[in-house]
C-alpha positions in Angstrom: 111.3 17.8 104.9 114.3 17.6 107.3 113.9 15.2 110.4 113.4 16.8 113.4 115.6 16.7 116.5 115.0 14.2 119.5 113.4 16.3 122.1 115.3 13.9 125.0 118.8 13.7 123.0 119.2 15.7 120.4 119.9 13.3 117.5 118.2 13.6 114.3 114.8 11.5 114.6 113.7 9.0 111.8 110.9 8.4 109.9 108.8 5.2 110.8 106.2 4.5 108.2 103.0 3.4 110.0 100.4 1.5 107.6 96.6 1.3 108.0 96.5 -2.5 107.4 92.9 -3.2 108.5 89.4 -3.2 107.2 91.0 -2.9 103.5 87.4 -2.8 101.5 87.6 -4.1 98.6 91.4 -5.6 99.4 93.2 -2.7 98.6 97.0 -2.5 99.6 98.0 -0.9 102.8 97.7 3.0 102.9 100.2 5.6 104.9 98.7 7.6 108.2 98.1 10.8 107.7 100.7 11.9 110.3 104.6 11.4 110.3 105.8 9.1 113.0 109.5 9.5 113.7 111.5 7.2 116.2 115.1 7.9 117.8 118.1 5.9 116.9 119.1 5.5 120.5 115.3 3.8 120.9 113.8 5.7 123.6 111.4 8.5 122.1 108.6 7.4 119.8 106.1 10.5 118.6 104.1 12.1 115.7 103.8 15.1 114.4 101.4 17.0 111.4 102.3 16.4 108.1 102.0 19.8 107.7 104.5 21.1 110.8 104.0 22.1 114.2 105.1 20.4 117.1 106.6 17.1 118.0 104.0 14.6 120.4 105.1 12.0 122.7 104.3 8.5 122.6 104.4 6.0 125.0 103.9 2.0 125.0 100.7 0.9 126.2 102.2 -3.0 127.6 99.8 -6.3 126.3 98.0 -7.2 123.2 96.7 -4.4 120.3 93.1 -3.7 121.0 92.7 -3.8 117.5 94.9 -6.3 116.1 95.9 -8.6 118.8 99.6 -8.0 118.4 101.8 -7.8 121.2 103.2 -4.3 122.6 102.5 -2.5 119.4 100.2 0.1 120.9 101.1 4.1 121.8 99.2 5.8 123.8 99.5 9.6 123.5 99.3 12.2 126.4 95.8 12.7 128.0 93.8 16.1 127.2 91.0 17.5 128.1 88.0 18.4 125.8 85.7 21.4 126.2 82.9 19.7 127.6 85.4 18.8 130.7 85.8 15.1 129.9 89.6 13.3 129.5 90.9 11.7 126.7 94.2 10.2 125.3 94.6 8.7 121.5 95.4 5.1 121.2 97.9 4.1 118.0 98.9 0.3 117.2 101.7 0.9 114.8 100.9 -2.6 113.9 97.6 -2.6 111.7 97.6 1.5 111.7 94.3 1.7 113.6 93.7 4.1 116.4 91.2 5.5 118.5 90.6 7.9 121.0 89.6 6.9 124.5 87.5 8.4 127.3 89.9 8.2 130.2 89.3 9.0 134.1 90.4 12.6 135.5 94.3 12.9 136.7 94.8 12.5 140.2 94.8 15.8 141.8 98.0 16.1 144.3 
């Protein structure tokens, strides 16, 4: 698979392997997250994607310690969405330890 381009610049994005490190049972070695990360050589753009295509999602840094892990400013936070059932949530990533989560999150502000 051929990197994508950076949505903000242009360049050619590169891969960042992102490890789940925690809860190991049985102390097995790190595994690979499902998705492919990619990062952009000037630094500024941060995202996922499917391993199997589709479109590029933004990341951006959640400041302070992994909720996870403890680590510091490690955690993405992905853009909010809203389910069916009307409630908002975004999806927390610490490309630390690997673990993420999604979070209930209030409503945007309406202007």
């Amino acid at each position: 698979m051929s990197a994508p381009p950076c949505p903000r610049c242009g360049r050619e994005l590169e891969p960042l392997p992102v490890h789940h490190t925690r809860n190991r049972w049985g102390g097995g070695p790190p595994r690979p997250r499902s998705e492919l990360w990619w990062t952009c050589p000037a630094g500024d753009w941060l995202g996922w994607q499917n391993p199997n295509g589709g479109p590029l999602h933004t990341m951006r840094l959640w400041p302070g310690n992994c909720p996870f892990c403890g680590e510091d400013d490690t955690t993405w936070v992905g853009e909010p969405w809203q389910r069916e059932d009307g409630e908002w949530r975004d999806w927390v990533v610490c490309l630390d330890c690997g673990t993420s989560n999604p979070r209930r999150i209030p409503p945007p502000a309406t202007p």
